[in-house]
C-alpha positions, 0 to 999 in steps of 0.5 A: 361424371355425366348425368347418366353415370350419375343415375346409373350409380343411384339406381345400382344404390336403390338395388342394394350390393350384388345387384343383378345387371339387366335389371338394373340396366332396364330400370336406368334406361327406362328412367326419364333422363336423356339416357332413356333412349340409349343404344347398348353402345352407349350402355356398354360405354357407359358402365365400362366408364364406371368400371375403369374408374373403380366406382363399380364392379360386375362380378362373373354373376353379373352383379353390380357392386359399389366402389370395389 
């Protein structure tokens, strides 16, 4: 898992289950990492990454969900 995938996942955990994507998503890159300047390519990349993977889930809300 990269760094970025990393942080990702603890802010989804810092939002609690059912959180809402763009917030989540703005706060993530925001964040002081390398990911702070990150194309919605690579956003996009990275949690489609997180999703085949089975570590998250964006519902047809457009919530985040853990492990599901």
């Amino acid at each position: 898992m990269t760094e970025a995938q990393r942080r990702l996942i603890a802010i989804i955990k810092s939002y609690g289950d059912y959180a809402e994507y763009w917030p989540v998503v703005n706060d993530w890159v925001r964040d002081n990492g390398r990911a702070k300047s990150l194309a919605l390519r690579n956003i996009n990349r990275t949690v489609d990454a997180l999703i085949r993977r089975k570590m998250i889930h964006v519902d047809d809300e457009g919530c985040f969900r853990l492990g599901v």
